[in-house]
C-alpha positions as a Markdown table, in Angstrom:
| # | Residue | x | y | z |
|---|---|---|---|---|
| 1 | Unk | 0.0 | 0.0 | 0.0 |
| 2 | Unk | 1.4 | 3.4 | -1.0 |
| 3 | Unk | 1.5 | 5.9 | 1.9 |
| 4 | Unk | 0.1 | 9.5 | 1.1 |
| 5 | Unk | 2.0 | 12.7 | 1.7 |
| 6 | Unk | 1.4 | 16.1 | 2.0 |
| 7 | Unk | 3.0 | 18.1 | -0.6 |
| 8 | Unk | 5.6 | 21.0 | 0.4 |
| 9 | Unk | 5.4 | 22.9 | -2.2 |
| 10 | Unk | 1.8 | 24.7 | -1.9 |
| 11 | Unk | 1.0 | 24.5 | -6.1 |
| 12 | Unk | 1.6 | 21.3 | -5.6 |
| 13 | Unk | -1.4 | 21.2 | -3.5 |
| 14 | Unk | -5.1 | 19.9 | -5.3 |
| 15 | Unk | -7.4 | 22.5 | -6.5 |
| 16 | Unk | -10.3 | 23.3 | -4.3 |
| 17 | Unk | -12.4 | 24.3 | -7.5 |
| 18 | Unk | -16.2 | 23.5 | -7.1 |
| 19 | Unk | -17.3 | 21.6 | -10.2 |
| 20 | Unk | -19.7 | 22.7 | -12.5 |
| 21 | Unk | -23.3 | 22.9 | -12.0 |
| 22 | Unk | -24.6 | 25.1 | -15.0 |
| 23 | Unk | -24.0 | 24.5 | -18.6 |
| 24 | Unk | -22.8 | 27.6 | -20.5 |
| 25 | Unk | -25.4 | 28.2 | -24.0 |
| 26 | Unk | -22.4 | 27.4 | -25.9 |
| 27 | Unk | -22.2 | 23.8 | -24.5 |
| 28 | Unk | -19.4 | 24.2 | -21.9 |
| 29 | Unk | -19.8 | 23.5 | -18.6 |
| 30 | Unk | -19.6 | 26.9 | -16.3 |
| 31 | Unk | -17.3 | 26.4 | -13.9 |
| 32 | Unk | -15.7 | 29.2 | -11.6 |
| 33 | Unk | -12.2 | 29.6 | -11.2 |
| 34 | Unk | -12.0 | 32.2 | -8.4 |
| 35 | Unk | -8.1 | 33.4 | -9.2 |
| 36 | Unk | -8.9 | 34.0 | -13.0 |
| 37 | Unk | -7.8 | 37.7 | -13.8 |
| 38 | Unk | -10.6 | 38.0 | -16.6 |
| 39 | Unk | -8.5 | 41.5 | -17.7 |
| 40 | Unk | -5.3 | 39.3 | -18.2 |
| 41 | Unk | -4.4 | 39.3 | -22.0 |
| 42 | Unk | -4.3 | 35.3 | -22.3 |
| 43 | Unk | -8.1 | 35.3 | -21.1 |
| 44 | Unk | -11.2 | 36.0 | -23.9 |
| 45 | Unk | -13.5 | 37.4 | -21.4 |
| 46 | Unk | -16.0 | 37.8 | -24.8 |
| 47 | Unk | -14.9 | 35.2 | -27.4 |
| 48 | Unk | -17.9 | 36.1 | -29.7 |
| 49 | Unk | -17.1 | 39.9 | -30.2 |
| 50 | Unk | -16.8 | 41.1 | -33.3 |
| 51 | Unk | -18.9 | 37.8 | -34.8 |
| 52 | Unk | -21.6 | 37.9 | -37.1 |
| 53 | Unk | -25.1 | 35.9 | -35.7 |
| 54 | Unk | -24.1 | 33.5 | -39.0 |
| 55 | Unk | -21.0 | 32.7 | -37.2 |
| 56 | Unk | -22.4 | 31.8 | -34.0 |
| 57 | Unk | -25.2 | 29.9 | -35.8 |
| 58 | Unk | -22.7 | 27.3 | -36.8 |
| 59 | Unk | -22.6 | 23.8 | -34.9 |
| 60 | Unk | -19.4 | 22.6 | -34.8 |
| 61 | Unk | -20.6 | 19.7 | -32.4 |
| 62 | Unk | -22.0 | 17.0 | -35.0 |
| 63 | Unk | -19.8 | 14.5 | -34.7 |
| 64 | Unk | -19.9 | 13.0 | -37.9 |
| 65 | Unk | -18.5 | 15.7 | -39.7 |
| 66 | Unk | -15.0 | 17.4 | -40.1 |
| 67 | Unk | -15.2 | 21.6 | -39.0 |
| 68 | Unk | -14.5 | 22.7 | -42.3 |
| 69 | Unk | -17.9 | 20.3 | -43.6 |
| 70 | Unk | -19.6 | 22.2 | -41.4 |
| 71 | Unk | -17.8 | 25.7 | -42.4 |
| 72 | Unk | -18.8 | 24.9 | -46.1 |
| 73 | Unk | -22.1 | 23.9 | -45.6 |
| 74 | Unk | -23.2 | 27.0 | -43.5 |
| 75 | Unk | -21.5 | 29.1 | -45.9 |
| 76 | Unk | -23.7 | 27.8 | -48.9 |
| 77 | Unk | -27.0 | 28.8 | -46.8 |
């Protein structure tokens, strides 16, 4: 039997993140990271900004087909 130990090293600690409860209307499950600095440049605090409501009409979750299947298709109407 392995013995357990307490980590030194405090990031080497689990995260204490609550898991999801609410699903997002994109699919994604909404979870909340409470130390997530939404004004950091690596974070899209609004990913759809600047999109047309054609481009967020597209379902890219069929998974029978490639993304760029689905790309065409929408494209032809």
């Amino acid at each position: 039997m392995s013995k357990t130990t307490t980590p030194s090293d405090p990031t080497e600690k689990p995260a204490d993140i609550a898991p999801a409860t609410d699903i997002d209307t994109s699919g994604a499950p909404q979870q909340i990271v409470p130390d997530v600095d939404m004004s950091h440049p690596a974070v899209d605090a609004d990913p759809r900004a600047g999109t047309t409501e054609a481009q967020n009409r597209i379902d890219f979750n069929d998974p029978n087909k490639p993304g760029h299947e689905v790309v065409a298709e929408m494209l032809k109407g």
